[in-house]
N, C-alpha and C positions, 0 to 999 in steps of 0.2 A: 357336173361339178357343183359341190353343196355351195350357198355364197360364204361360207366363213373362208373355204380355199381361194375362192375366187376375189375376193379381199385380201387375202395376203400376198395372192399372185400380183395386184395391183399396187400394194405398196411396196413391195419389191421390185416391179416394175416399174414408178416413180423416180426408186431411190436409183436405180440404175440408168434409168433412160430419161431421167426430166429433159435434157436440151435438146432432142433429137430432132422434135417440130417446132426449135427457134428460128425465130422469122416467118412464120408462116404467118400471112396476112389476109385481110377482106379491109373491102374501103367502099364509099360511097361519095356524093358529090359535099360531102361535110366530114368526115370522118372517115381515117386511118388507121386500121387495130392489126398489129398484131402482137404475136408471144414471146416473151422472153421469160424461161424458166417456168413454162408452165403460166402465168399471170400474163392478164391481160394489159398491152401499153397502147391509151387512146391520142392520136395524133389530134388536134383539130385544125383543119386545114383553113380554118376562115384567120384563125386569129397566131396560130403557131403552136398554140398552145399544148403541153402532153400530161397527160395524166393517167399514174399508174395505180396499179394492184400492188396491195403489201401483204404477204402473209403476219395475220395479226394475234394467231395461236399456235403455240408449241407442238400442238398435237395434231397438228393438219400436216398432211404429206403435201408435197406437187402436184395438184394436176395432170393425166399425162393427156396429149392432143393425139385423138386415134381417128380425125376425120376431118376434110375439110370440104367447103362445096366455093367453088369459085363463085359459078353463075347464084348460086341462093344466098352469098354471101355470110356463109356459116362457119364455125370450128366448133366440134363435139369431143368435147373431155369425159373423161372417165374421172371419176375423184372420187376421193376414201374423205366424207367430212365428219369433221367431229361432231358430237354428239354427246345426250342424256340418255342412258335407257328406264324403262320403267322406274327400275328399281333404286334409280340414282346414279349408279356406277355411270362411270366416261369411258366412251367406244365411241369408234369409228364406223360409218356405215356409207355403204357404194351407190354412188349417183351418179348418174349419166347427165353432163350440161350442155347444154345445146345454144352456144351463144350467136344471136346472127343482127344482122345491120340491117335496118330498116333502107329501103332502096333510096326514097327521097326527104327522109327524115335524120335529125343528129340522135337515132334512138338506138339504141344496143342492147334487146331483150337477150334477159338469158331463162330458158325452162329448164328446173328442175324437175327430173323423173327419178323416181325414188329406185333402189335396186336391194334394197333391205329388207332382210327377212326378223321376225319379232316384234319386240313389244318395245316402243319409243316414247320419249318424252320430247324429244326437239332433235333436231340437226344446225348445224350452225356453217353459216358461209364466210368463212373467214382470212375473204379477201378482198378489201375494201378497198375503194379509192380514197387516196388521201391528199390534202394541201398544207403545205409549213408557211411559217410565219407569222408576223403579225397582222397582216390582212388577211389570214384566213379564216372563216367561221363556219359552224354549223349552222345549218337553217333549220330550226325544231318546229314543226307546226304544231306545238303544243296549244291549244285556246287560239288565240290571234294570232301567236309566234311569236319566237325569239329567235336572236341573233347570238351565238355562244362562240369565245373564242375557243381555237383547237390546242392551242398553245397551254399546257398544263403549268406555264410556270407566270400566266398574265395574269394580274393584279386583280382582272374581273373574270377567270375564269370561274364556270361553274359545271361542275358533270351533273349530270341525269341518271338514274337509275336506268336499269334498263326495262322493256315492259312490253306491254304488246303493241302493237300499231295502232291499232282503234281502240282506243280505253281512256277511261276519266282522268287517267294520269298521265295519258301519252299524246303523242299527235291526235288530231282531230283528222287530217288528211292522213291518204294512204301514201305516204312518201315521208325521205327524211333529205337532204342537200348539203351542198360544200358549197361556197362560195369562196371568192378572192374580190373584194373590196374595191383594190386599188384599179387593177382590172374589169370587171365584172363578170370575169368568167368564171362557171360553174358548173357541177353535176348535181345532178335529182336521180335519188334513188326511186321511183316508183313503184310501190308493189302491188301488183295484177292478182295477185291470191292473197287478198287482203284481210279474210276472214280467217285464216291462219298464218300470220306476218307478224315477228317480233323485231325489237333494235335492239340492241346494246354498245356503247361509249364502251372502245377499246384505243388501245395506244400503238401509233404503226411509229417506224425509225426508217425518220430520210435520210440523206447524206449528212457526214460528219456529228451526227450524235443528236440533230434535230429530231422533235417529240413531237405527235401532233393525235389530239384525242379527236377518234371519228368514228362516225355511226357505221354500224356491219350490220349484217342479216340473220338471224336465225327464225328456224320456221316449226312451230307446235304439232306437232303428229295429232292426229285427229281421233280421239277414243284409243290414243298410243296404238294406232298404225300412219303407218305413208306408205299408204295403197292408192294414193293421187297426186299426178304432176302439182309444181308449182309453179310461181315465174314473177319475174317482175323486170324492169326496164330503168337503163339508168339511160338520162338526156343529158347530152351536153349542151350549154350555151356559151354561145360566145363573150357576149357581153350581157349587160342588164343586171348582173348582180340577183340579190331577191326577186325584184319585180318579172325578171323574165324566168325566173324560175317559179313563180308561183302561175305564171301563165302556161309555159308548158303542162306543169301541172294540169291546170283546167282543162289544156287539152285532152290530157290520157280521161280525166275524168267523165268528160263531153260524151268522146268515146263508149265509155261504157255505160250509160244512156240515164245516168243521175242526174242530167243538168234539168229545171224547168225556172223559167223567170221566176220573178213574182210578177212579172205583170200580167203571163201565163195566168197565174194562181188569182188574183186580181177578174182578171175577165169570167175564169170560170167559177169563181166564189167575189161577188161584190164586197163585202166582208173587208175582205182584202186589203181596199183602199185605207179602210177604216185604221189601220194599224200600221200601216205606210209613214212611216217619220211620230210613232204617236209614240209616249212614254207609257213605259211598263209599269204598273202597278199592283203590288202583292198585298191586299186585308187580310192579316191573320188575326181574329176576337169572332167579335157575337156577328150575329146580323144585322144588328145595331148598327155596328162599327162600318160595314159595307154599305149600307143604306144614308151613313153618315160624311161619309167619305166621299161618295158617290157625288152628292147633293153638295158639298162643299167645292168638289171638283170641276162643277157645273157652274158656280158662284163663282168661281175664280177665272173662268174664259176657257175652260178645257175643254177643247171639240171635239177631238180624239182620244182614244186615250185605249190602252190591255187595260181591263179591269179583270184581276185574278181573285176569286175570292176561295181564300183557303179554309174555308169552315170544314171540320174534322168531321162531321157525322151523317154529310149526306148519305142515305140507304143504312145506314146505323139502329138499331134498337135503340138508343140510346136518345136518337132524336124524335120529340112531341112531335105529330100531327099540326096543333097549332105552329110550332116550329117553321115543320117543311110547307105550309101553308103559306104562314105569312112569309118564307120566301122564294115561293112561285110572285108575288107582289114586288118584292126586292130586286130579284133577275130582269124581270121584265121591266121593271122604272130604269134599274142602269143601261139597260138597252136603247130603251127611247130616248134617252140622252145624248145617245148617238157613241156611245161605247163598244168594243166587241167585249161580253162579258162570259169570262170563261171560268170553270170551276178546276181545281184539282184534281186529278185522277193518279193511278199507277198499278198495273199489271203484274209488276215485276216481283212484290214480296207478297207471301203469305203468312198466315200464323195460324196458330193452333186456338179456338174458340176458347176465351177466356176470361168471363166478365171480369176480373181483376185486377188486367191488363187494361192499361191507357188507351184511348179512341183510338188514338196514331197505329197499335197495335193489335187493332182488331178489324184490318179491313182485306178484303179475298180471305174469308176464314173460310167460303165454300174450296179453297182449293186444295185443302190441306183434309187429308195426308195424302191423296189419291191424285191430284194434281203437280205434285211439285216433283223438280228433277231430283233422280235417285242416281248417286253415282255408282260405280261399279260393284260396288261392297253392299248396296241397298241400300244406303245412308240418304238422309235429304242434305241437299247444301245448303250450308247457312246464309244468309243474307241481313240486310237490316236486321239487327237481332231485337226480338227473341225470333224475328220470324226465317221462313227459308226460302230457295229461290225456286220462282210458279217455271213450271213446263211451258217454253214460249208457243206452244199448239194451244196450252190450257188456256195461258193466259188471252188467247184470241179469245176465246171461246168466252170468255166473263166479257169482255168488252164489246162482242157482239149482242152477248144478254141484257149486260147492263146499261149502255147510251141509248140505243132506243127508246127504253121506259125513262130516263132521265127527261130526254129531248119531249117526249110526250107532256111529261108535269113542267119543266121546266126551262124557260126559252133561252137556252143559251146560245152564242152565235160562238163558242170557242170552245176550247178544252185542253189544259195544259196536263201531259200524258209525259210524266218523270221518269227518271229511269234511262225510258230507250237509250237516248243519246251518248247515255253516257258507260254502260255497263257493258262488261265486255263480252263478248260474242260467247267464248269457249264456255260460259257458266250454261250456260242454254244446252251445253253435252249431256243428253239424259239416256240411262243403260238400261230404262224398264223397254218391256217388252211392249206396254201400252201407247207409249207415247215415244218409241223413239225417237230423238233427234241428235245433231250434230253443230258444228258452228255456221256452216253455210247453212243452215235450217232454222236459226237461232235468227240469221240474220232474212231470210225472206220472210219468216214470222215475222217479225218485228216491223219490216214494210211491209207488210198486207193490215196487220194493226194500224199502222198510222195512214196507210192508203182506206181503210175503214172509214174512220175516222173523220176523212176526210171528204168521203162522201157521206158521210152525213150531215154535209151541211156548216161545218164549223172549222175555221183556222184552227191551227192546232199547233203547241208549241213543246220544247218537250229541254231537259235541262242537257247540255253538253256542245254540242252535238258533233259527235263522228260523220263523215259529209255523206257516207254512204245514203242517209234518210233523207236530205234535204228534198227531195223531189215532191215530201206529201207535207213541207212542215215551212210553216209561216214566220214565225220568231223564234226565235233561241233563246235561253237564260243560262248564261254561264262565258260564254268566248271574253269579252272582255276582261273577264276575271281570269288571269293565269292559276288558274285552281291549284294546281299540284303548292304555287305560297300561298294559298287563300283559303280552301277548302278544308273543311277540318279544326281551324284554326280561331274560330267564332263561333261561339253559341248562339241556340236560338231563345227569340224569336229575334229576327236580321235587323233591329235597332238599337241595340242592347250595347251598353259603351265597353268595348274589350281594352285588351293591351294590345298596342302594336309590337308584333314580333320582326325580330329584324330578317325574316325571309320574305315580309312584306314588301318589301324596297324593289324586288325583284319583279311583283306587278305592276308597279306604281309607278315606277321613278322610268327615267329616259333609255338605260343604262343598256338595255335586255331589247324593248319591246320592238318589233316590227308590224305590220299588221298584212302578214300573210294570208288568212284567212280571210278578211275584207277584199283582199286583190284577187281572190276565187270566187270568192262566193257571194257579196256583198251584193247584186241581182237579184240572186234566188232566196233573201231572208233578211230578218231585220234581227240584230242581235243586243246581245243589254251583258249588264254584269249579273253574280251570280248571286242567288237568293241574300246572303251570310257578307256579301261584298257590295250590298248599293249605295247609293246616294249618303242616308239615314248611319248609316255603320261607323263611320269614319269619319266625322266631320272636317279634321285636318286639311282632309284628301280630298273635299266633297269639289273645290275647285278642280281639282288635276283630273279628277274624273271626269267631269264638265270637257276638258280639254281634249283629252283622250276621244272622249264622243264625239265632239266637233271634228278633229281630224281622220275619225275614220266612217264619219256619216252614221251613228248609229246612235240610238235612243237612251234615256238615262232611265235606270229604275229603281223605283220606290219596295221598299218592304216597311210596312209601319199598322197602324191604328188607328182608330179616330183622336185619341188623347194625341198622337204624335203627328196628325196632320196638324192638328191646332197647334203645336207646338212650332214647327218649322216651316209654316203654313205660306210665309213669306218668302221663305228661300226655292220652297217646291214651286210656286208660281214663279219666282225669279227665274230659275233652271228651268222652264219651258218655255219661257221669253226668250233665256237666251239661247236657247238650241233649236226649241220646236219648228220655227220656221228652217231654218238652214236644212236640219235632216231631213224636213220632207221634201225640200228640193230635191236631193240626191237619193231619195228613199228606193228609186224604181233601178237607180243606178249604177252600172259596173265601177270597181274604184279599179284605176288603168295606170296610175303611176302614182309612188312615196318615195319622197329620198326626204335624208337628213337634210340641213340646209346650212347650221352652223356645226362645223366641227365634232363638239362635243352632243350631239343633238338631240340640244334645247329648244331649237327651232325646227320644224320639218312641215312639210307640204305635202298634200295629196291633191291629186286630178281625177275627175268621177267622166262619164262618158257623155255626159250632157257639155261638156265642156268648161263646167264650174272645177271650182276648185278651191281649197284652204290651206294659211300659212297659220301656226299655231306655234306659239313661244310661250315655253314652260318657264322661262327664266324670270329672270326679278327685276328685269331691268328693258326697255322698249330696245328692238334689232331692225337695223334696216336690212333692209333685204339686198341683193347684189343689183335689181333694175331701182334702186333707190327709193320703193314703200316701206312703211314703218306698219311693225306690227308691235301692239301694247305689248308691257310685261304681263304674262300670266292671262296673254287674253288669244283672240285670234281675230283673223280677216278673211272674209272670203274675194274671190276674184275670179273673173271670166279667162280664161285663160285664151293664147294670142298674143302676134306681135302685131303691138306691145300687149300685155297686160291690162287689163281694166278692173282696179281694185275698187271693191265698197267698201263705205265706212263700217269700220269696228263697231260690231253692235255694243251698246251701254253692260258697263263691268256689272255682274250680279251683285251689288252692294252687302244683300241680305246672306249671300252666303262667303262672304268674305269674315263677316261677325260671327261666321259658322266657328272660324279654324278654333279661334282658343279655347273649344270647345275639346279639341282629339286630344 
């Protein structure tokens, strides 16, 4: 039987037989599933709670149940999902699902096996759990995360495009969640086949005419075939809201063997310490300006500290001898300063040799044309323009050549390596015959680069980051910044006074933010805001930022010059006064609980696993807390956490960058 017969026998068979294996159930010591109309209805037995499947596209049949296993705790549908093909057109194409209950876990994997024959752009699973009301939200691990009501018609809803799972616009984690507030129970979508996992914000309809917009699945055919299973797992919790669904999370993550501390990282790179609570700092000018910066930073009580220096022409034609000379002198003075001093690097774009072109666009010119991915048609893909995107085999293969001679001339103890983090796997799809790869090839590339990397000697930090890398990567430049309102949005160079756009409100302000990402990950990396978002960009903002970083234990960073350290020279020391000791407290440490604290929350507290902890009030006005401590307006407190509580005093308001604001 060709599959196109065999497809229509199934949607025929759907339309005729959906209820036939209604009721048919599996359960475990936490959960209760079974079928009604083909969709799955999850009981949870701890809390009462039921949560179903909604068909949330026109063009998806029923499900039919052609299998069940008592003892494995499984049911195997047959299903006709909608879909792209190649060519654009919309069609239906046959999957076998295999849903089963973890024995002593709340988990309910379901594996896709593909049953399609041709040429594909995607398949879509569009039958999502969904929650109504006003305490329900989406949990987006977009950057740190957000909190999105599901309710289309709430004052502060906001939809999302839809996109891939791991990409600079989308989650950073491989999952997306539902949560109910007033409760705290929730489901996590996790996806196990992460390297081809997309979401898209579709609208299911509850009882009596309720609306509620909620993340589904669809999945990227790989070189337009699904000639390989998929799968992913949705958890239920009972309670805890975010926090316990960012921890399940960690678990499926653990699992699949990405987790390493940093103090892991720390023991096998000393380095380590060095950058443990230190602020981030970006010099983009002369050598001058790095050597200047440097020495000023030393003046002012800086112990620690990223020292990034973005000079444009290292290995350049364009840079003098005496240049690269006197800054083998430069690296090596900011090091003994007790710095980790790291240079710019990036694998990921090419150009075509051009002395015409700008330094920024004339760097991997060896990889072009013979190096970069060709898609099906021969074409190169474009990237950063004018350049296009390097083959992630080539692009190993330069940063195997190139860091060694570096590290020989040049003592660097770091190296911030752009791009990975943040770019998405499927551009890595290359049709030449030389260098074939795919997206799961895209993505082992790119960890054996920064596993590189990493054995040579040098922390390594890289902008995004998708969590799959953290295992070879020290700090991050970007999570703090919800990029998808930030990104794009500000010119360079990152001090430069823009306009605020009113999607900025959406990083910034209370309204959105949660810090999912810290509740994961906040062990294995130290994060900052993103190059176009620091400190320097926004002066309005430069307190709330201050705030932000105290509540989620992470570091502030600089992008400036040596004109602009003398410029704001006062308020950078001030903001490492008031943060640099607290983060490094909590620098080595899991962050373990955040809730709101007032209402609208302006006020909110986290607990890190040393037992410390911060209450941080954005408002304007000083909150007592419910055990009766006072936390300033606009300031924070930290506290030993225990009954009772043991608060220290409010470290001293940053004065100097309060005369920042009528600056924005």
């Amino acid at each position: 039987m060709t599959i196109g017969w065999l497809l229509a026998g199934l949607i025929a068979a759907f339309g005729a037989g959906a209820d036939a294996h209604d009721g048919a159930a599996i359960e475990n010591g936490h959960l209760r599933v079974h079928v009604e109309g083909g969709l799955l209805v999850v009981h949870d037995k701890r809390n009462g709670r039921v949560w179903r499947q909604y068909a949330t596209d026109p063009a998806a049949s029923t499900p039919q149940l052609v299998a069940t296993g008592d003892e494995e705790q499984r049911l195997v549908f047959d299903a006709a999902l909608p879909g792209t093909r190649k060519d654009g057109s919309a069609a239906a194409g046959a999957w076998r699902l295999t849903v089963t209950l973890a024995p002593d876990a709340p988990d309910l994997r379901v594996a896709f096996e593909p049953r399609v024959e041709g040429e594909w752009a995607e398949a879509r699973y569009p039958y999502p759990f969904a929650a109504f009301g006003p305490d329900a939200y989406v949990v987006y691990p977009h950057c740190e995360g957000l909190l999105l009501p599901v309710d289309p018609d709430a004052p502060d809803f906001l939809r999302v495009p839809r996109d891939m799972v791991y990409s600079g616009y989308g989650p950073y984690c491989a999952c997306l969640g539902l949560v109910d507030l007033a409760s705290g129970a929730g489901v996590l979508t996790v996806y196990e086949t992460h390297a081809l996992a997309g979401y898209d914000m579709v609208e299911a309809k509850g009882e009596e005419g309720a609306a509620a917009v909620v993340p589904t699945v669809y999945w990227r055919a790989d070189k337009f075939r699904f000639d390989a299973p998929r799968s992913l797992v949705y958890t239920f919790e009972a309670e805890g809201g975010y926090v316990a669904l960012a921890k399940a999370y960690q678990r499926h993550y653990k699992a699949w063997g990405y987790y390493r501390s940093l103090r892991e990282k720390a023991e096998a790179l000393p380095a380590t310490d060095i950058l443990a609570g230190a602020p981030v700092f970006w010099v983009f000018d002369s050598p001058q300006d790095a050597i200047d910066v440097a020495e000023m930073m030393h003046e002012d009580g800086f112990e620690r500290a990223v020292f990034n220096i973005g000079y444009p022409r290292w290995n350049h034609e364009s840079a003098t001898e005496a240049d690269l000379t006197r800054l083998e002198r430069i690296v090596a003075r900011i090091r003994d300063l007790g710095y980790v001093v790291s240079r710019y690097d990036q694998v990921r774009d090419g150009f075509k040799p051009d002395p015409e072109e700008s330094v920024y666009h004339q760097i991997n010119t060896e990889a072009y044309p013979d190096g970069m991915v060709r898609r099906e048609d021969g074409g190169m893909l474009p990237a950063w323009p004018p350049g296009f995107v390097i083959n992630p085999l080539f692009a190993l293969d330069i940063a195997k050549r190139r860091i060694p001679g570096d590290l020989e001339r040049w003592p660097f103890n770091g190296r911030f390596m752009d791009c990975v983090g943040t770019c998405a796997l499927w551009e890595g799809e290359d049709w030449s015959e030389a260098r074939p790869c795919d997206a799961h090839g895209t993505l082992e590339a790119r960890l054996e680069l920064l596993r590189f990397v990493n054995a040579q000697g040098l922390v390594v930090g890289t902008e995004g980051s998708m969590d799959c890398y953290l295992r070879y990567l020290h700090w991050l430049e970007t999570p703090m910044s919800l990029v998808r309102w930030t990104a794009g949005s500000f010119a360079a160079p990152g001090w430069l006074p823009v306009d605020v756009k009113d999607d900025y409100a959406v990083s910034i302000e209370t309204t959105y933010r949660i810090p999912f990402y810290s509740l994961v990950h906040h062990d294995e990396v130290m994060s900052t805001w993103r190059w176009e978002d620091g400190m320097l960009r926004l002066p309005a903002y430069w307190r709330q930022k201050m705030l932000w970083s105290a509540l989620y234990g992470n570091p502030p960073m600089f992008v400036l010059n040596a004109e602009y350290y003398r410029q704001r020279r006062d308020a950078i020391v001030e903001t490492q006064r008031y943060l640099g000791p607290w983060v490094r407290e909590v620098a080595y440490e899991e962050l373990m609980d955040h809730r709101f604290v007032a209402p609208d929350r302006s006020v909110q507290e986290s607990v890190f696993s040393n037992g410390r902890g911060v209450a941080v009030n954005f408002g304007e006005t000083e909150y007592a807390l419910p055990d009766g401590a006072t936390v300033p307006a606009r300031g924070y407190r930290t506290f030993t956490d225990g009954e009772p509580r043991v608060y220290d005093e409010p470290p001293a308001a940053p004065t100097a960058c309060i005369g920042a604001e009528s600056e924005g």
